[in-house]
VODOMI-810920 format. One record per residue (C-alpha): x, y, z; residue in one letter. Coordinates in nm, 3 decimals. Layout:
<recs>
X,Y,Z,A;
...
</recs>
This chain:
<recs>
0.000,0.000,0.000,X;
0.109,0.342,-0.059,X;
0.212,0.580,0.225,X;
-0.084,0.675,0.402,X;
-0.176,1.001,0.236,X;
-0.239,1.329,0.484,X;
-0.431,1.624,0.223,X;
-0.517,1.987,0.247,X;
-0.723,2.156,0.031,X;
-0.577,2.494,-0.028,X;
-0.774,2.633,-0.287,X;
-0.868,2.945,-0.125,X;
-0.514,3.081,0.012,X;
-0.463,3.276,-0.262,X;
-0.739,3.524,-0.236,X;
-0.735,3.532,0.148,X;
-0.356,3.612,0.137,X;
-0.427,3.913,-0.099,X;
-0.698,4.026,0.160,X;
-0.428,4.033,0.427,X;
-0.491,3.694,0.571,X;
-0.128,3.579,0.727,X;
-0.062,3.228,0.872,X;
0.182,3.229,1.193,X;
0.342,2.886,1.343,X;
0.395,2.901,1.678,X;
0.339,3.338,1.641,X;
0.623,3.311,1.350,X;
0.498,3.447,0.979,X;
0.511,3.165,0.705,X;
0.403,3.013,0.402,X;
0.130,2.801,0.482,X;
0.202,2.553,0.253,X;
0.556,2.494,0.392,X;
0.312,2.496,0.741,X;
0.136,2.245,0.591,X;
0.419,2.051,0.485,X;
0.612,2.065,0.803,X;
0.322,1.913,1.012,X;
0.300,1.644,0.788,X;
0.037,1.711,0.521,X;
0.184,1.540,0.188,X;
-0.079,1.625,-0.091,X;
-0.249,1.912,-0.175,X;
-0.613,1.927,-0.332,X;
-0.693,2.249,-0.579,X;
-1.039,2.314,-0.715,X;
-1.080,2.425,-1.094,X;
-1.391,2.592,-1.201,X;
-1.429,2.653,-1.594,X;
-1.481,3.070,-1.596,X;
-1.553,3.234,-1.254,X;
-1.611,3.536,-1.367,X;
-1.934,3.739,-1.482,X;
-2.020,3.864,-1.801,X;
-1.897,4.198,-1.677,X;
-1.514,4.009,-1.558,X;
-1.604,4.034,-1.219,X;
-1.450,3.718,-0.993,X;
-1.720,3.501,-0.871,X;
-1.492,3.482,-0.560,X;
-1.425,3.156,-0.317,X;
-1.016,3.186,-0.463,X;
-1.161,3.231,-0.802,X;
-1.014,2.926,-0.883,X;
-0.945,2.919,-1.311,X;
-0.697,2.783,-1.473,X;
-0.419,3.071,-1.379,X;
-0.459,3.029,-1.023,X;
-0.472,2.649,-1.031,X;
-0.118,2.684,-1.187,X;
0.005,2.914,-0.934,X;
-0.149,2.698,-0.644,X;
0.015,2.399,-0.789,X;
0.369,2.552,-0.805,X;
0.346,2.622,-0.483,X;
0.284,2.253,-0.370,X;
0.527,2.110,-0.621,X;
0.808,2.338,-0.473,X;
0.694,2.197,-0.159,X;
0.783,1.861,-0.246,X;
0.376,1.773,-0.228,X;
0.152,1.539,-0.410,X;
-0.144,1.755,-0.540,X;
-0.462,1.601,-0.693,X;
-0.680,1.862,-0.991,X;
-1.000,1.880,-0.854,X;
-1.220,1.961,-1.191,X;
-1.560,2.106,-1.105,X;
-1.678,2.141,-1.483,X;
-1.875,2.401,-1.359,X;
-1.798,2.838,-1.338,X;
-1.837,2.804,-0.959,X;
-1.937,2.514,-0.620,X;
-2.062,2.214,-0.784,X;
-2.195,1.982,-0.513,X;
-2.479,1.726,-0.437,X;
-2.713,2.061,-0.470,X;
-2.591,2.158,-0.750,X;
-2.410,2.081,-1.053,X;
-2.425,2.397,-1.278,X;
-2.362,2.402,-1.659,X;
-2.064,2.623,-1.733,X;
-2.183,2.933,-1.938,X;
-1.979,2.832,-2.227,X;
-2.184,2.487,-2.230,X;
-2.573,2.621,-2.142,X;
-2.744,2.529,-2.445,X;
-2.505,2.203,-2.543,X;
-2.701,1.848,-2.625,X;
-2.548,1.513,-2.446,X;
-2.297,1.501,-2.735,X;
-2.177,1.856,-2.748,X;
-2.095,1.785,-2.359,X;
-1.979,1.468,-2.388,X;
-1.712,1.659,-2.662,X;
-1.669,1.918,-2.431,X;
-1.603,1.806,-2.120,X;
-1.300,1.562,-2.299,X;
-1.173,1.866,-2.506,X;
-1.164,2.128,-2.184,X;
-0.975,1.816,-1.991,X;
-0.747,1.757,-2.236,X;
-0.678,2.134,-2.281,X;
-0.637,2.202,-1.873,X;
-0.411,1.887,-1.882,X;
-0.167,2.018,-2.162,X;
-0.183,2.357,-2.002,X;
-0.014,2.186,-1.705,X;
0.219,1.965,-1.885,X;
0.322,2.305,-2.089,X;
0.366,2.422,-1.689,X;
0.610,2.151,-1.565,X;
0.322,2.038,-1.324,X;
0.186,1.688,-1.282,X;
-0.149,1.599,-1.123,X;
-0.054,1.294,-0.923,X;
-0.436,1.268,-0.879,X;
-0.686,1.423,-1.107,X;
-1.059,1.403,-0.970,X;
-1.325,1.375,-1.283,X;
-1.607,1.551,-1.093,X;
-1.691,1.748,-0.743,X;
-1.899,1.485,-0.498,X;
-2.081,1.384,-0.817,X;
-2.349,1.130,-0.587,X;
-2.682,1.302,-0.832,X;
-2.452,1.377,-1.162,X;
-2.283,1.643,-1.339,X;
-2.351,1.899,-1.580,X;
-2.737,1.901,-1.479,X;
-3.018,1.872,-1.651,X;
-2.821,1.643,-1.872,X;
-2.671,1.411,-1.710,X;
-2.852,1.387,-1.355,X;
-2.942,1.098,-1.140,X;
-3.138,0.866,-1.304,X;
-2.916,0.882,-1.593,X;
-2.638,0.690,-1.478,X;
-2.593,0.613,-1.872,X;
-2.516,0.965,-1.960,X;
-2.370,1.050,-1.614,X;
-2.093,0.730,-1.663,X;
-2.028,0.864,-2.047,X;
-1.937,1.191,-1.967,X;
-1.677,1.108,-1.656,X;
-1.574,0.884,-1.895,X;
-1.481,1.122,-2.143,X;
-1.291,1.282,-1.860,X;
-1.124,0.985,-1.751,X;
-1.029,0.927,-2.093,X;
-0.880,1.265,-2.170,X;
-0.672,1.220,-1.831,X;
-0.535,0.868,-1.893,X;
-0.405,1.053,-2.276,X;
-0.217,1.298,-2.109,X;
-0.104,1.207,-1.792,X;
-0.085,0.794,-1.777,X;
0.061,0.788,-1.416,X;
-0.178,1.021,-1.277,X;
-0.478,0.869,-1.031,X;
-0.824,0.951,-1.149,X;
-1.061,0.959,-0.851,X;
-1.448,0.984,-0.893,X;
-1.550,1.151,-0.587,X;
-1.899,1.140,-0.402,X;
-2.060,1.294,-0.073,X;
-2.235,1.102,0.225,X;
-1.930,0.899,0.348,X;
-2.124,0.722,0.595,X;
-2.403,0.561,0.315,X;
-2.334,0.233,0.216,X;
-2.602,0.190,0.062,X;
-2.568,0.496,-0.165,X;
-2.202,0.383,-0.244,X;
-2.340,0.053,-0.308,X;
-2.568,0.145,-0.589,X;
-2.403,0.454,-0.757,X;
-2.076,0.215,-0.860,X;
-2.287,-0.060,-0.940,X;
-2.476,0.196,-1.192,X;
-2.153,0.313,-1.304,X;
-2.015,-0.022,-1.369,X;
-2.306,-0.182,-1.537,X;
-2.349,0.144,-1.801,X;
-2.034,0.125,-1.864,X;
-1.798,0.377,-1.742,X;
-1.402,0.350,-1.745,X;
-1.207,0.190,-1.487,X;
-1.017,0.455,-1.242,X;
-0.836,0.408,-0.933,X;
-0.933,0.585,-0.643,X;
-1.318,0.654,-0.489,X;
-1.324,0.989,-0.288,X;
-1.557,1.035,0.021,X;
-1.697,1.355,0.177,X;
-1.718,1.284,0.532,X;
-1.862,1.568,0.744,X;
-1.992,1.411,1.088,X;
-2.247,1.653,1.116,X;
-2.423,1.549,0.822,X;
-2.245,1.222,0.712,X;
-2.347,1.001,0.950,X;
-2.122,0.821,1.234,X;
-1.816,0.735,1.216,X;
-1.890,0.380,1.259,X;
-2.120,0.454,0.944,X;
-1.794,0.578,0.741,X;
-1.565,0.277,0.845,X;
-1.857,0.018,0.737,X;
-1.873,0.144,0.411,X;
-1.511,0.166,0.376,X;
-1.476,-0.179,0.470,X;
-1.729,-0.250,0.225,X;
-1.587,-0.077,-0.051,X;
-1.231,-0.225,0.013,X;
-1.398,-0.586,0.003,X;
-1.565,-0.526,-0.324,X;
-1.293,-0.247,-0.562,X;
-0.937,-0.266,-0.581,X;
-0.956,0.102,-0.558,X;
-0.769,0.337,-0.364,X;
-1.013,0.468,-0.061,X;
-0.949,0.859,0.028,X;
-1.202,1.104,0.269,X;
-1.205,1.367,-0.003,X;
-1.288,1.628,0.203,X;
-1.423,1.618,0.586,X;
-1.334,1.906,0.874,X;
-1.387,1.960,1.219,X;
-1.489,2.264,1.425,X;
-1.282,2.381,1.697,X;
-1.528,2.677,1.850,X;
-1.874,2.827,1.792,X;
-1.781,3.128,1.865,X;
-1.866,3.344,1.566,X;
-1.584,3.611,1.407,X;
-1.822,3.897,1.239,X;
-1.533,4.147,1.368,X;
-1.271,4.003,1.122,X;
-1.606,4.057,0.893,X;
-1.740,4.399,0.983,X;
-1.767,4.469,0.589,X;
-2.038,4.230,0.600,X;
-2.224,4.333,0.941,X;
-2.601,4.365,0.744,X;
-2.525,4.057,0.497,X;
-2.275,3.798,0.633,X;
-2.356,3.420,0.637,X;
-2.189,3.324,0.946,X;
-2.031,2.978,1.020,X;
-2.228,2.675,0.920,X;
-2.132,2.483,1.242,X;
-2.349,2.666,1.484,X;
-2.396,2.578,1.840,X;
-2.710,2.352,1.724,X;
-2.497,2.139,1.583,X;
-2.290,2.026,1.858,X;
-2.547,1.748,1.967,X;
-2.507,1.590,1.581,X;
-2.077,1.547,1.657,X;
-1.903,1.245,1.831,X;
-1.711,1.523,2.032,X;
-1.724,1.835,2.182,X;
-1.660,2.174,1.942,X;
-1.315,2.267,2.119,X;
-0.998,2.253,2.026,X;
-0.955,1.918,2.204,X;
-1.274,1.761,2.032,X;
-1.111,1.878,1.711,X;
-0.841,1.659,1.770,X;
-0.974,1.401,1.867,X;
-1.241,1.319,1.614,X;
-0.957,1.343,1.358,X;
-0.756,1.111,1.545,X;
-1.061,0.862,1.511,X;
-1.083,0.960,1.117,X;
-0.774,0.878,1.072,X;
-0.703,0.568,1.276,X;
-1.075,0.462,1.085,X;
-0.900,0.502,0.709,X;
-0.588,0.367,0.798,X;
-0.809,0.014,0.897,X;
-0.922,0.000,0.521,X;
-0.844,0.337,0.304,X;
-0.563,0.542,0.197,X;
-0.582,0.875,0.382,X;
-0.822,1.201,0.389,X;
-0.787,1.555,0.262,X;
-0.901,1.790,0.510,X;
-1.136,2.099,0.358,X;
-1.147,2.442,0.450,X;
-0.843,2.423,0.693,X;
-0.675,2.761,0.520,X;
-1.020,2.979,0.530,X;
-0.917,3.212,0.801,X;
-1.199,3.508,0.831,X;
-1.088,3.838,0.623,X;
-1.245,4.125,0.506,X;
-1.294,4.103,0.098,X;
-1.250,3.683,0.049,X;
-1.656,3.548,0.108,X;
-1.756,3.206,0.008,X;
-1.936,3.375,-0.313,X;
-2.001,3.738,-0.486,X;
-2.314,3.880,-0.575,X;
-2.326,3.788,-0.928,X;
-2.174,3.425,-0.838,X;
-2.489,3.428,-0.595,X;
-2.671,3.469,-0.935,X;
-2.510,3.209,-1.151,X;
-2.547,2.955,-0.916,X;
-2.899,3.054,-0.823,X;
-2.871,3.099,-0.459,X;
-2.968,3.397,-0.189,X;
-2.661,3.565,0.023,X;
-2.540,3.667,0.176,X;
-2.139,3.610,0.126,X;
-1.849,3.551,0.391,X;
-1.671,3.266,0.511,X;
-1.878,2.986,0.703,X;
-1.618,2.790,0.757,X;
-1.350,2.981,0.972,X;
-1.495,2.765,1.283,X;
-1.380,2.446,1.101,X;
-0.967,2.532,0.969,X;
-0.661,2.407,1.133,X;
-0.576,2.812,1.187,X;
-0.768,3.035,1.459,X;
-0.917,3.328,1.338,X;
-0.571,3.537,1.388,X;
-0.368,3.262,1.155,X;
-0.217,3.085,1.441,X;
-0.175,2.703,1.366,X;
-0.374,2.475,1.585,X;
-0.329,2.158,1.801,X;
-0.490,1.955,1.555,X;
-0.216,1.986,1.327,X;
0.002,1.811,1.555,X;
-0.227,1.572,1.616,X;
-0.159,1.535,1.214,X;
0.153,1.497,1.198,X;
0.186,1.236,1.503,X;
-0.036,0.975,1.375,X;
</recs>
């Protein structure tokens, strides 16, 4: 088995640092991702969304994550020495189990046009990179892709269209970058059944072989974690796939941070871990319970997986980076208002200061 792998998502650090977030180690300035690095985190996962930007050119926000800051993100992990994985969204902004938005170039395409584009647009990212001197050791073909991608067209029912298209993706990967691991990547860690029938869909219409399945695990809507290590053991009994917690987080506090916000005092979402939530989490919101559920995590996918990626541990609360603008509000059909909602869940407090759970990272 590979070395066990220990993720970050840092997709975001670039537009926080350029709204004066800074990251301190022990009250010492530094590079996060040499932070990262040095408490043991060995890949890092970057989000690509088509064109996040409005008619007008305005960012969509959330890191604006194209194709130019992808590249930039990446450098910074290769020079690390990390692993990174290309997390393609085919979408101009989020695309979750809610939602799985056309891009604007691709609005009025029939299954074939996408089918064309999405292997095209793959293929082009992918020689972008290679052009770049960067390598995707993992390259996931979809965002938590449980009801489909690129809705109306290809939404659950249609596991026929829905296995063409990542297929088309898959194959585009495997042309230009052989070694790379392609990952298709769903939400609900702790459904076995779900898991159960979605690859058993995917299989039987069809779609190409790849070699890792990514979980979202987030314990306060996931399920247990006794939920998440019976459907890993499940899936490691039936795929010789490569098992990885896509994305999962813990909070530390409920205490809110609208002062590092006060731009958004009439309009600011506030963290999506509220005190209401505590009674849905196997430990307390604290520090302490932070460390300790991923502790658990861990020891749980080391039984039967290959490691986790940890989401939203770099979204430290500052003025002018919000989890979406108010025309990205419009393309993806959703009510504000903007800000972070996830400061209460990131391995930094809301100054930048590193947190215990990192050492608790780096120690298991």
């Amino acid at each position: 088995m590979n070395r066990f792998l220990k993720g970050m998502d840092i997709s975001g650090l670039n537009e926080i640092e350029k709204n004066a977030g800074v990251y301190y180690d022990h009250g010492i300035a530094r590079d996060p991702v040499l932070i990262f690095r040095d408490y043991g985190i060995n890949l890092a996962r970057i989000r690509l969304w088509n064109d996040p930007y409005d008619l007008n050119g305005e960012p969509y926000g959330a890191g604006t994550t194209d194709l130019k800051t992808v590249i930039a993100l990446a450098k910074r992990a290769q020079d690390a020495g990390l692993l990174w994985l290309l997390d393609f969204h085919y979408s101009d902004f989020w695309a979750d189990p809610g939602k799985q938005i056309l891009p604007k170039a691709w609005k009025n395409y029939d299954f074939e046009e996408l089918k064309t584009a999405v292997y095209s647009y793959t293929k082009s990212v992918l020689q972008t990179l290679k052009k770049e001197n960067l390598h995707p050791d993992y390259i996931a073909v979809g965002n938590e892709i449980t009801n489909g991608l690129c809705w109306p067209v290809c939404k659950i029912p249609a596991y026929d269209r829905i296995a063409a298209l990542v297929s088309q993706g898959i194959i585009a990967s495997r042309e230009e970058f052989p070694s790379s691991k392609i990952m298709i990547h769903l939400d609900q860690g702790g459904n076995t059944e779900l898991y159960r029938k979605w690859f058993a869909e995917y299989f039987r219409n069809g779609g190409k072989d790849f070699d890792a399945i990514g979980l979202s695990f987030y314990p306060a809507w996931h399920g247990t974690l006794e939920n998440l290590r019976e459907n890993l053991e499940e899936l490691s009994r039936k795929y010789d796939k490569e098992l990885i917690i896509a994305e999962t987080s813990y909070p530390f506090t409920t205490e809110d941070y609208a002062k590092y916000e006060d731009y958004l005092k009439d309009g600011r979402k506030g963290p999506a871990i509220k005190p209401e939530f505590e009674k849905r989490l196997p430990y307390p919101v604290s520090k302490e319970g932070q460390c300790a559920f991923m502790k658990e995590l861990m020891s749980t996918v080391s039984k039967f997986g290959n490691g986790f990626i940890y989401w939203g541990g770099e979204l430290i609360p500052r003025k002018g980076s919000s989890w979406a603008s108010p025309s990205a509000l419009e393309y993806i059909h959703e009510k504000g208002p903007g800000g972070n909602e996830w400061a209460n869940q990131a391995v930094f407090d809301y100054d930048g200061e590193v947190l215990p759970v990192m050492e608790t990272i780096k120690n298991f």
